[in-house]
C-alpha positions, 0 to 999 in steps of 0.5 A: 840282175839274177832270175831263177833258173828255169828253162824247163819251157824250152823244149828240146827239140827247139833249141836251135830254133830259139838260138836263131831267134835270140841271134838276131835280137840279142847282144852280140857280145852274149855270143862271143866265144860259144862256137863249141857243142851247139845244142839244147845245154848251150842254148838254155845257158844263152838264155840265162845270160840274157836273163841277167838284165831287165832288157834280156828277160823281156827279150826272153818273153818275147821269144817264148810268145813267139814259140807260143806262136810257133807251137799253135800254128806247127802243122803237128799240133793239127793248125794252120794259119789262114789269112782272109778279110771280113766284112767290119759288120761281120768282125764286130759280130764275132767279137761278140759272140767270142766275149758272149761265149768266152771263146777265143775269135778262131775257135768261134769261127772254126765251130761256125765253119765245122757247123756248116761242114756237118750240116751240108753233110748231113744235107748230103746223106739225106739227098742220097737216101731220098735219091736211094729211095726214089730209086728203089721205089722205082725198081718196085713200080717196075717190077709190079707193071711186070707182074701184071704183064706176066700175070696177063700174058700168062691167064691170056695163054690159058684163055687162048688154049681153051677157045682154042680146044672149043673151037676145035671141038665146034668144028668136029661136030661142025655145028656152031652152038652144038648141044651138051648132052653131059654132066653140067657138074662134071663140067662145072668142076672141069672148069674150076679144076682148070681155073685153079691151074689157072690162078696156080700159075698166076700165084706162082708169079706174084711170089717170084715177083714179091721174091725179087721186090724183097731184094730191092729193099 
């Protein structure tokens, strides 16, 4: 029985790999006397001499399904093989959704796991974020329960200095409540030129805090 001839699907790099596979399927006598230039010529010529029986094509069927096989499971064509049991409930349901979407069983379960991957990382970045988040909220809180420390510390030091002026100049007079005799004005304006030193220096303080809060974000 003659076939056309075409081999054209053996690719060259799978000769001797299909030359095995026929070696231990087919005839022997197919191999007799062919011991000389072992590659891709020799092993396409082996396949149309098996081709000339009905025996010999479906031998050659069967070996192209198995390089089928070969091909999807080879590490170069990003696949591998894995092996595992589902509950008889779970294959039904899958059976169903692979004839539902016209998909082969494996790419409904590769998109069903490659779904889950996404999700949990997506999940992950998120918990990241928050936890950045939290985090710089925190710095902040921080940073603010030091700026009214400073902004304490520092009108407590004016305050300080200042009661401290008064009461030595209660002292020089040594009177307790001694009597003004000046300018209530110049006094007045006395006191808010120095509250305004006061409230400079406590400004200065919120900028260099809002400064360092800016940085955290």
């Amino acid at each position: 029985m003659v076939t056309e001839d075409n081999t054209t699907w053996l690719r060259r790099n799978e000769w001797e790999w299909a030359e095995a596979y026929l070696r231990k399927r087919a005839p022997r006598d197919i191999f007799l006397g062919r011991f000389d230039n072992p590659g891709y010529a020799r092993t396409t010529q082996i396949i149309k001499d098996i081709e000339q029986t009905t025996e010999g094509i479906k031998l050659i069927e069967r070996l192209k399904n198995a390089l089928r096989q070969r091909r999807y499971r080879s590490p170069s064509n990003g696949r591998k093989a894995c092996t595992f049991s589902l509950p008889t409930k779970t294959v039904t349901r899958l059976r169903h959704l692979a004839n539902k979407h016209d998909q082969p069983e494996t790419s409904i379960v590769a998109a069903l796991i490659d779904g889950l991957y996404d999700m949990t990382k997506t999940q992950q970045a998120r918990e990241e974020q928050l936890k950045k988040t939290a985090q710089i909220e925190r710095q902040i809180a921080n940073q603010a329960k030091s700026l009214l420390k400073a902004q304490l510390e520092e009108a407590m030091k004016h305050l300080e200095r200042q009661v401290e002026l008064v009461v030595m100049w209660e002292l020089s007079l040594e009177a307790a409540q001694p009597p003004f005799e000046g300018d209530e004005t110049q006094a007045r304006l006395e006191v808010e030129k120095r509250m305004k030193g006061v409230q400079r220096e406590l400004r200065i303080i919120a900028t260099k805090h809002a400064l360092t809060s800016e940085r955290l974000i």
